[in-house]
mmCIF file as gemmi writes it, N, C-alpha and C atoms, coordinates in Angstrom:
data_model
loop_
_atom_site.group_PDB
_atom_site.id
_atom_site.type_symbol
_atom_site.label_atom_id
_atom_site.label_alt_id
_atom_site.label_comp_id
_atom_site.label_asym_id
_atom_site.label_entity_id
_atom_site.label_seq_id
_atom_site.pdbx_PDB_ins_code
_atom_site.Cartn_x
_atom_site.Cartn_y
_atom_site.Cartn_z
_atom_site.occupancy
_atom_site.B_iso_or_equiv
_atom_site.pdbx_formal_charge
_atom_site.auth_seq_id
_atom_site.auth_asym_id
_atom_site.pdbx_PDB_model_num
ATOM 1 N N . UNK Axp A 1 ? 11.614 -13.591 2.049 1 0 ? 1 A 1
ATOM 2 C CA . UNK Axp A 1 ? 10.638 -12.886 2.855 1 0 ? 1 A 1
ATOM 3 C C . UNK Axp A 1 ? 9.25 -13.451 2.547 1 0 ? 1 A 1
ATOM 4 N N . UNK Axp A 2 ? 8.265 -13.689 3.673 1 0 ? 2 A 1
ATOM 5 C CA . UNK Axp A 2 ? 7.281 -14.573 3.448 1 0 ? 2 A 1
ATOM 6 C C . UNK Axp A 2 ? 6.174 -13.242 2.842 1 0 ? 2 A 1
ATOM 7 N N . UNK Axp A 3 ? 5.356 -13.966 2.174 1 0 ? 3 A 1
ATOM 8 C CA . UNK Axp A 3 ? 4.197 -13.143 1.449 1 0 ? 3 A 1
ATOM 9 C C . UNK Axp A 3 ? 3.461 -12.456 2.675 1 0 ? 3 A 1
ATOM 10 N N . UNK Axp A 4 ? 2.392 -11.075 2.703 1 0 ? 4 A 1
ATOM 11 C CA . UNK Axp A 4 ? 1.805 -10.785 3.566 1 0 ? 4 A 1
ATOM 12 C C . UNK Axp A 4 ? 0.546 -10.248 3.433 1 0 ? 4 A 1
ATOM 13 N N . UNK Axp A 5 ? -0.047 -10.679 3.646 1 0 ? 5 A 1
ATOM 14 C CA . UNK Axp A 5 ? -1.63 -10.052 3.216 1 0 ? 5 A 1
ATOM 15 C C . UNK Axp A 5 ? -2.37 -9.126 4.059 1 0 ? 5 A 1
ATOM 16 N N . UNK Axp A 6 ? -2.672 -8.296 3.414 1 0 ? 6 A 1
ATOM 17 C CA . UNK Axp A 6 ? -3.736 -6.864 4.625 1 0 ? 6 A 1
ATOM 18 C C . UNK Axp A 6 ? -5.318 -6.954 4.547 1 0 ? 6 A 1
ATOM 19 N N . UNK Axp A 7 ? -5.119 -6.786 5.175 1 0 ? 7 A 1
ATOM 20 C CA . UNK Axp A 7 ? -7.048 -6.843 5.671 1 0 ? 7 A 1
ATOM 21 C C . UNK Axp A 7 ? -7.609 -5.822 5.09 1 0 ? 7 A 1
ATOM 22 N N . UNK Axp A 8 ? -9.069 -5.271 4.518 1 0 ? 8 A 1
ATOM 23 C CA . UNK Axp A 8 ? -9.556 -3.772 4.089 1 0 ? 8 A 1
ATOM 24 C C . UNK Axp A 8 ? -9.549 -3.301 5.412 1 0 ? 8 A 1
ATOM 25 N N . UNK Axp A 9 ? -9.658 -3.833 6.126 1 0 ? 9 A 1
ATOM 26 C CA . UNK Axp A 9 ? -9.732 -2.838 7.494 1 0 ? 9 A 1
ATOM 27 C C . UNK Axp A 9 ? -8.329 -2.201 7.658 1 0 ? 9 A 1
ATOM 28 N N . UNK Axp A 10 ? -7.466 -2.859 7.747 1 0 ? 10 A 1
ATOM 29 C CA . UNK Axp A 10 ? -5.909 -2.378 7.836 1 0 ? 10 A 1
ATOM 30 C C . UNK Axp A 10 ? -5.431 -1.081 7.006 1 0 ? 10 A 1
ATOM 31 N N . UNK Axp A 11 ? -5.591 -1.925 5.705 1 0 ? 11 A 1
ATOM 32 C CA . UNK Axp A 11 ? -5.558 -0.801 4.87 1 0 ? 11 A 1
ATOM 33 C C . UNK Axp A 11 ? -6.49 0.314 4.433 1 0 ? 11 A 1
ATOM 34 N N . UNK Axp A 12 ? -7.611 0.484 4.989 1 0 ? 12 A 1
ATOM 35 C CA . UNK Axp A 12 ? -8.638 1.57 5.073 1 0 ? 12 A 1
ATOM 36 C C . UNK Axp A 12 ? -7.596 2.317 6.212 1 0 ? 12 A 1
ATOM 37 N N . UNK Axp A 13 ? -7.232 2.063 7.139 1 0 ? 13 A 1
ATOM 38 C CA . UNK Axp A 13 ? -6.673 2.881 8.926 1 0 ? 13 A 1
ATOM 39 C C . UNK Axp A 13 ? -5.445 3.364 7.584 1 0 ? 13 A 1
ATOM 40 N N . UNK Axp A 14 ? -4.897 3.509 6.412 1 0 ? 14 A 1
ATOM 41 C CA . UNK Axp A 14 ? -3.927 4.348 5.885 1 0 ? 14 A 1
ATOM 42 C C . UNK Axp A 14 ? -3.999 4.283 4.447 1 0 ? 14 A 1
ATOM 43 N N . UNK Axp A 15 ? -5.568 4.189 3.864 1 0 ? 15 A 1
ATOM 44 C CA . UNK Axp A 15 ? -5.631 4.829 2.723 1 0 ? 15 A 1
ATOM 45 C C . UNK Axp A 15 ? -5.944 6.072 2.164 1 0 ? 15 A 1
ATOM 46 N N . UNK Axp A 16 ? -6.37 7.117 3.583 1 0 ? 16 A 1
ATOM 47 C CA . UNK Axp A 16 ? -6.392 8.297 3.206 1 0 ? 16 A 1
ATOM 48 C C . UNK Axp A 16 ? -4.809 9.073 3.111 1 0 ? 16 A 1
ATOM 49 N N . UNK Axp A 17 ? -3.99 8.579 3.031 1 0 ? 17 A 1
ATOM 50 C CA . UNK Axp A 17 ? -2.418 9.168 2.89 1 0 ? 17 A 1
ATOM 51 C C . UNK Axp A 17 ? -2.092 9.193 1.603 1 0 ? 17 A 1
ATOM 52 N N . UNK Axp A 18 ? -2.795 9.193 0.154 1 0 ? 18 A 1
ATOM 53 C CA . UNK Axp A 18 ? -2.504 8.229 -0.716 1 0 ? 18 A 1
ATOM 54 C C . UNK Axp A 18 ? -3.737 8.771 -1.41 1 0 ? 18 A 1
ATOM 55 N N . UNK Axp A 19 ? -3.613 9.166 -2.671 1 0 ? 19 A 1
ATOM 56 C CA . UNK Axp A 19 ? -4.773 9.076 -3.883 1 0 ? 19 A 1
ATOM 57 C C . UNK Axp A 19 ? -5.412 8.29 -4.331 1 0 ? 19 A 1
ATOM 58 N N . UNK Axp A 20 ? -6.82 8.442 -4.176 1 0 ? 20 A 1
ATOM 59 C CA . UNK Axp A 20 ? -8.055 7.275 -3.782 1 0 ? 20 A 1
ATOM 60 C C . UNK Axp A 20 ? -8.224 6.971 -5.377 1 0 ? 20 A 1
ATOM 61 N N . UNK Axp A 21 ? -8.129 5.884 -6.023 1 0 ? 21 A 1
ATOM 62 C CA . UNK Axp A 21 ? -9.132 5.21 -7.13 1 0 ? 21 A 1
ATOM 63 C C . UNK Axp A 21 ? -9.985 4.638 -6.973 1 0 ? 21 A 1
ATOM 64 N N . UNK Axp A 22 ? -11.462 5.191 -7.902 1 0 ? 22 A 1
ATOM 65 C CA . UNK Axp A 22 ? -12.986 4.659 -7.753 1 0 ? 22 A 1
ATOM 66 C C . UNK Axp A 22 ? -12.788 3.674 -7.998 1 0 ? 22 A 1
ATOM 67 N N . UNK Axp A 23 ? -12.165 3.698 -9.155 1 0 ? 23 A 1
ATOM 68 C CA . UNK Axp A 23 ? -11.897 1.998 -9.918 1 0 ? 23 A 1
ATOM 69 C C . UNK Axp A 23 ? -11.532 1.182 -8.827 1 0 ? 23 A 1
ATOM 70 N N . UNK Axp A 24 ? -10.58 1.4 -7.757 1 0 ? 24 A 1
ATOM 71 C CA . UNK Axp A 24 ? -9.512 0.37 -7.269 1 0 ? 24 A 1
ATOM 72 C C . UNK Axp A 24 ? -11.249 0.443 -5.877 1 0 ? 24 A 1
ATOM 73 N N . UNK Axp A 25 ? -11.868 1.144 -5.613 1 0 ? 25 A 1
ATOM 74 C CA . UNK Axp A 25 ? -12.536 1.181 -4.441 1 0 ? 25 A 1
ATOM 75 C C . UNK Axp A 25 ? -13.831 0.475 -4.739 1 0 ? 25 A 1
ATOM 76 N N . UNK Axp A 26 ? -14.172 0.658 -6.083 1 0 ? 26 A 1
ATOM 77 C CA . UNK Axp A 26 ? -15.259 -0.178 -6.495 1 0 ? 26 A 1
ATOM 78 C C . UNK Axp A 26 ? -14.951 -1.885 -6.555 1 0 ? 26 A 1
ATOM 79 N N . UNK Axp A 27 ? -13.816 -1.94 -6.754 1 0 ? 27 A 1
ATOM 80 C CA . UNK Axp A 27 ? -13.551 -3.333 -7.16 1 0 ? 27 A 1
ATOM 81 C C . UNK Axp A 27 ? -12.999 -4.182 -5.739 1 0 ? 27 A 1
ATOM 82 N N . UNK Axp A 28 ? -12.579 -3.472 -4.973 1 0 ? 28 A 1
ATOM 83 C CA . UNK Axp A 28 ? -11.79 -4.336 -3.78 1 0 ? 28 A 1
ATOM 84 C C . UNK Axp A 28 ? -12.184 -3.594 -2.408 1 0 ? 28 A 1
ATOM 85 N N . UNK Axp A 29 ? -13.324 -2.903 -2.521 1 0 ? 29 A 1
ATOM 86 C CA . UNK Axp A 29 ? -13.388 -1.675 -1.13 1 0 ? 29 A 1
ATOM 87 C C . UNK Axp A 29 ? -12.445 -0.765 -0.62 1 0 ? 29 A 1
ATOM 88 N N . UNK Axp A 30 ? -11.094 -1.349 -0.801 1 0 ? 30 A 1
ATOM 89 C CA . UNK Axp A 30 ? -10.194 -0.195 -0.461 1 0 ? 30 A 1
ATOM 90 C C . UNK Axp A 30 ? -9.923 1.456 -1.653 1 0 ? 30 A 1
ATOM 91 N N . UNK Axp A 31 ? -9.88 2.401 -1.581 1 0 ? 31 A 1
ATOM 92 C CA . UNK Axp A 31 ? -9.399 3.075 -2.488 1 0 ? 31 A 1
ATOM 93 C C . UNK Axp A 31 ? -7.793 3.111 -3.522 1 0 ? 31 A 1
ATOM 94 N N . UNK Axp A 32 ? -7.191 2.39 -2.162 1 0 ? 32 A 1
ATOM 95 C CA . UNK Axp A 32 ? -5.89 1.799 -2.461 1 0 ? 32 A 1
ATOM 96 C C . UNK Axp A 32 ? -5.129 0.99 -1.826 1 0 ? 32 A 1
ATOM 97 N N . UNK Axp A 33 ? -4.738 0.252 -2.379 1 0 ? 33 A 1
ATOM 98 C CA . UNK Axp A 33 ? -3.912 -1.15 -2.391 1 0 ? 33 A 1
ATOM 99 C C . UNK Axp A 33 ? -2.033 -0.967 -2.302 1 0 ? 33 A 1
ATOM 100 N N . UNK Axp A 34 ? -1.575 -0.709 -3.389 1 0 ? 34 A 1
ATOM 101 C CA . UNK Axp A 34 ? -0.084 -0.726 -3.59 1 0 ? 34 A 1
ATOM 102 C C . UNK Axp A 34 ? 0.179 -0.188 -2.452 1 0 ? 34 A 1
ATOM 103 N N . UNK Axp A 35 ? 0.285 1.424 -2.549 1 0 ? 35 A 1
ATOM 104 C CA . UNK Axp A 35 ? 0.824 2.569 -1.716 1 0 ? 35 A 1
ATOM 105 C C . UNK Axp A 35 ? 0.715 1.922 -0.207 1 0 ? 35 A 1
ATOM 106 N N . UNK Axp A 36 ? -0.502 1.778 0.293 1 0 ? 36 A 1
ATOM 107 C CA . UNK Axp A 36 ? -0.947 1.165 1.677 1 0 ? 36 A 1
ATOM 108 C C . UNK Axp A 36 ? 0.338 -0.065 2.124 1 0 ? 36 A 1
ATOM 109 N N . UNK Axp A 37 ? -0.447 -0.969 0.916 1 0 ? 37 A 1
ATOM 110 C CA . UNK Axp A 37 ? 0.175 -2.446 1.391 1 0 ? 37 A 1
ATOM 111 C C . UNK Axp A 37 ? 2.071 -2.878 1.386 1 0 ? 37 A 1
ATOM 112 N N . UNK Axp A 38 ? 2.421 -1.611 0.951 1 0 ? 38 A 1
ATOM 113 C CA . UNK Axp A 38 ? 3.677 -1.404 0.701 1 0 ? 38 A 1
ATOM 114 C C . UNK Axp A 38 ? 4.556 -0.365 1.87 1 0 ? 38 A 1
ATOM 115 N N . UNK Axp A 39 ? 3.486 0.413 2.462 1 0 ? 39 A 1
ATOM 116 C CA . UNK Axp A 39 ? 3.738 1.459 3.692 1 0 ? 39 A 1
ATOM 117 C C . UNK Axp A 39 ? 3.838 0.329 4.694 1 0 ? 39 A 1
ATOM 118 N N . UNK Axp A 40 ? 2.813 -0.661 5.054 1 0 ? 40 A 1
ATOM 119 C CA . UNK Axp A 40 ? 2.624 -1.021 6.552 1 0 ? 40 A 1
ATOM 120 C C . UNK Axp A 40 ? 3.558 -2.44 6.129 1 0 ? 40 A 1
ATOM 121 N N . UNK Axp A 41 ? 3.64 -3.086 5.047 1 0 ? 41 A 1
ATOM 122 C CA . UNK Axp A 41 ? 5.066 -4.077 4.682 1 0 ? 41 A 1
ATOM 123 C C . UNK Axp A 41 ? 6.63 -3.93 5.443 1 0 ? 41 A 1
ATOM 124 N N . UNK Axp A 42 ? 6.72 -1.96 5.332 1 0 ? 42 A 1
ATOM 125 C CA . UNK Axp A 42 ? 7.863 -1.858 5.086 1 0 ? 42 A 1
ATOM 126 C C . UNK Axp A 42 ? 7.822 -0.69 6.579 1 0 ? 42 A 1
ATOM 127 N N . UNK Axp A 43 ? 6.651 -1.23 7.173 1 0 ? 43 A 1
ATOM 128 C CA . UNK Axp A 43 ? 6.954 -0.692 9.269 1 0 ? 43 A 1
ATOM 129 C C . UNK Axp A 43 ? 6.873 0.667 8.56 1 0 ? 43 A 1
ATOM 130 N N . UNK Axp A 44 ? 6.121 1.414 8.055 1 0 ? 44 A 1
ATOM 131 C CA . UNK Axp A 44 ? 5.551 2.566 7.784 1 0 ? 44 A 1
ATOM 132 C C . UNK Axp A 44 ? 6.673 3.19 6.914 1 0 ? 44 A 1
ATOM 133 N N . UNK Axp A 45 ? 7.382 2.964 6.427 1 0 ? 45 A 1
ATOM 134 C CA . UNK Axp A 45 ? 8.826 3.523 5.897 1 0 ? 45 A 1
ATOM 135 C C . UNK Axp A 45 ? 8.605 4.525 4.908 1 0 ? 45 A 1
ATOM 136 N N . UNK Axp A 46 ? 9.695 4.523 3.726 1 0 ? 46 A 1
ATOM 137 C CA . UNK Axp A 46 ? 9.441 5.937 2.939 1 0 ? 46 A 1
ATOM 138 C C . UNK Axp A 46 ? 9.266 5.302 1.45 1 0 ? 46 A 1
ATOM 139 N N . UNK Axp A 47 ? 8.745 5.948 0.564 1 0 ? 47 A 1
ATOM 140 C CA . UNK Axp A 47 ? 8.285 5.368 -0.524 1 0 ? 47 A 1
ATOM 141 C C . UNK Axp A 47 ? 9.757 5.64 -1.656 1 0 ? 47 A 1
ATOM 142 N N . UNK Axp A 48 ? 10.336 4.318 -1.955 1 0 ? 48 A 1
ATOM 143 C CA . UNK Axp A 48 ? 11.224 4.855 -3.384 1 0 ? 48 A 1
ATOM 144 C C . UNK Axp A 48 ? 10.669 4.991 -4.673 1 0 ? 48 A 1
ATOM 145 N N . UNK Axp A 49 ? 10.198 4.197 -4.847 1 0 ? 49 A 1
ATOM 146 C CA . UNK Axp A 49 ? 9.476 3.689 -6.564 1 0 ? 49 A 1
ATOM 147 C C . UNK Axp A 49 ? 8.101 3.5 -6.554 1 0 ? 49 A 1
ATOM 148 N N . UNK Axp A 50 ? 7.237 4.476 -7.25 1 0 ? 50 A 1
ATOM 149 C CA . UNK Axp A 50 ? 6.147 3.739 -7.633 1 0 ? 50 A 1
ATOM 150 C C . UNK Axp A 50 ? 5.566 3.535 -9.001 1 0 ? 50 A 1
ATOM 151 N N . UNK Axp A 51 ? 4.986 2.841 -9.677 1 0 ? 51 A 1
ATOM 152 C CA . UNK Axp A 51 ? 4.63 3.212 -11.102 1 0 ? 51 A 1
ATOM 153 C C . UNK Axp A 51 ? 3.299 2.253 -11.364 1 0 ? 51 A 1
ATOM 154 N N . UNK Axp A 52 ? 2.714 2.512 -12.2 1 0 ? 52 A 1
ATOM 155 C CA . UNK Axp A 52 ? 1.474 1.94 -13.064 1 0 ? 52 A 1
ATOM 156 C C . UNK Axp A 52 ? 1.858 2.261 -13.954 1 0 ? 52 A 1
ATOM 157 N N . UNK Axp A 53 ? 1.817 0.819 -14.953 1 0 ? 53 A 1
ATOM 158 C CA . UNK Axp A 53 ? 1.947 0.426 -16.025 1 0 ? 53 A 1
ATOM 159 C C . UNK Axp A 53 ? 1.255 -0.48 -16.77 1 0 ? 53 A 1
ATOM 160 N N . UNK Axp A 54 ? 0.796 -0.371 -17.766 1 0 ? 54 A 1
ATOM 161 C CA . UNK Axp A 54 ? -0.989 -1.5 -18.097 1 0 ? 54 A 1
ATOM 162 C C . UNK Axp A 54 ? -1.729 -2.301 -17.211 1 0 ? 54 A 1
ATOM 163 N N . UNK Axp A 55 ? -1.894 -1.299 -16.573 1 0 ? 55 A 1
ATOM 164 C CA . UNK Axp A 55 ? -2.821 -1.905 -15.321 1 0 ? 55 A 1
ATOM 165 C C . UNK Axp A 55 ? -1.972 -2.014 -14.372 1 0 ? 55 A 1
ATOM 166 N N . UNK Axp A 56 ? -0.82 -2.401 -13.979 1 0 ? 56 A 1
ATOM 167 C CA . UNK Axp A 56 ? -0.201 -3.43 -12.888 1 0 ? 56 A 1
ATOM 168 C C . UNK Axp A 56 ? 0.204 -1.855 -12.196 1 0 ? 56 A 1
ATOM 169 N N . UNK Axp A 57 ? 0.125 -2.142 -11.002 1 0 ? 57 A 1
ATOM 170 C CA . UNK Axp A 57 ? 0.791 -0.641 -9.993 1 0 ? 57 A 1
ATOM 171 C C . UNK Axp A 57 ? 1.454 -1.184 -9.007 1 0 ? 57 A 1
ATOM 172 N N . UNK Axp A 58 ? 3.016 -0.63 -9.403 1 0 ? 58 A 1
ATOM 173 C CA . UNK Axp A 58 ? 3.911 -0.926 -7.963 1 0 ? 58 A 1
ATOM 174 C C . UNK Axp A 58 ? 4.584 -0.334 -7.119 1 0 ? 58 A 1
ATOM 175 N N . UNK Axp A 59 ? 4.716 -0.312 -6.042 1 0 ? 59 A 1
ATOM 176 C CA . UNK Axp A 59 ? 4.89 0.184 -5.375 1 0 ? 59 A 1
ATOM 177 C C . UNK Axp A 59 ? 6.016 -0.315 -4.041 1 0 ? 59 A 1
ATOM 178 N N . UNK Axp A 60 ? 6.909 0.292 -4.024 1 0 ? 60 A 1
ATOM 179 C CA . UNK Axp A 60 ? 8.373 -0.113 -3.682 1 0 ? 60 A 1
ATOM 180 C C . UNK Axp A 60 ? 8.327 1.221 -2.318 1 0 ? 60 A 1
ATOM 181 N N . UNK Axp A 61 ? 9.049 0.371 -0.999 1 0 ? 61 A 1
ATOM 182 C CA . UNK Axp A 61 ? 9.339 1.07 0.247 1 0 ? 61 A 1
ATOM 183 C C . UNK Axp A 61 ? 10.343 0.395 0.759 1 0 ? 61 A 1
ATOM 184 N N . UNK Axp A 62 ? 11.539 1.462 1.338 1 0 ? 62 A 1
ATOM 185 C CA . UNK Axp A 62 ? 12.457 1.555 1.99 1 0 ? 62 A 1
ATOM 186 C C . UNK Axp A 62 ? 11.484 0.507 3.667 1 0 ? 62 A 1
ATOM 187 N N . UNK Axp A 63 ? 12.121 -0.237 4.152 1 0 ? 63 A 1
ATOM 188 C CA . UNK Axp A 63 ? 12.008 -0.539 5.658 1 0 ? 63 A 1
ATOM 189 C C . UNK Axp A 63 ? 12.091 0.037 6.497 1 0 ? 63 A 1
ATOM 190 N N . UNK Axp A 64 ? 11.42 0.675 7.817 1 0 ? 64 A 1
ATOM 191 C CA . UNK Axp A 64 ? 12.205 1.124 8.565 1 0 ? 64 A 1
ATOM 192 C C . UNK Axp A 64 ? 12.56 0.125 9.605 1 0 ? 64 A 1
ATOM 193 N N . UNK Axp A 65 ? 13.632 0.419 10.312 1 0 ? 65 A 1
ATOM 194 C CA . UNK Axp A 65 ? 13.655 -0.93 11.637 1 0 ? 65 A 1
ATOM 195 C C . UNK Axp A 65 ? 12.85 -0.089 12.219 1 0 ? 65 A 1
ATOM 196 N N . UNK Axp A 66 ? 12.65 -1.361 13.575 1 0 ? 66 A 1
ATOM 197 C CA . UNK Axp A 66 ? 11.807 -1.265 14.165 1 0 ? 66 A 1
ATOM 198 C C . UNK Axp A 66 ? 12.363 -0.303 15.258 1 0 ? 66 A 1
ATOM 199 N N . UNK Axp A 67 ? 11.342 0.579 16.324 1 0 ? 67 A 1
ATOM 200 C CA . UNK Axp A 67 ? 12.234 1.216 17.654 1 0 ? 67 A 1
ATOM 201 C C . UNK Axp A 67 ? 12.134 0.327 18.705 1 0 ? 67 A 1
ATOM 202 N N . UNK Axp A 68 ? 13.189 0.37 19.548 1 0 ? 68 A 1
ATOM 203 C CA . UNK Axp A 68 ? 13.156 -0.286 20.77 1 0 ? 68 A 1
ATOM 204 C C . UNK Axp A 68 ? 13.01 0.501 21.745 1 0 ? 68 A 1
């Protein structure tokens, strides 16, 4: 699966779904990164796993297909 990168704009349109860090908003403009970039990855899907651990935060989503 090819790498995918989000825009702050992208991920601003669904970082209020999601608990904002100053830290993470001071440093990159978004409030959040993982949760977001892992929702719109995975076609808005459902969250299985997330964790922060010395620093690193991950964040794991189910796919949804797409509707036709």
């Amino acid at each position: 699966m090819p790498v995918k990168f989000y825009s702050a704009d992208e991920l601003k349109a669904v970082e209020n779904i999601y608990p904002i860090s100053n830290f993470v908003k001071k440093t990159v403009v978004v409030g959040s990164v993982a949760r977001p970039s892992a929702y719109l990855g995975s076609n808005r899907g459902k969250e299985i796993y997330y964790t922060i651990n010395d620093g690193v935060t991950l964040a794991v989503y189910r796919k949804e297909e797409k509707s036709q």
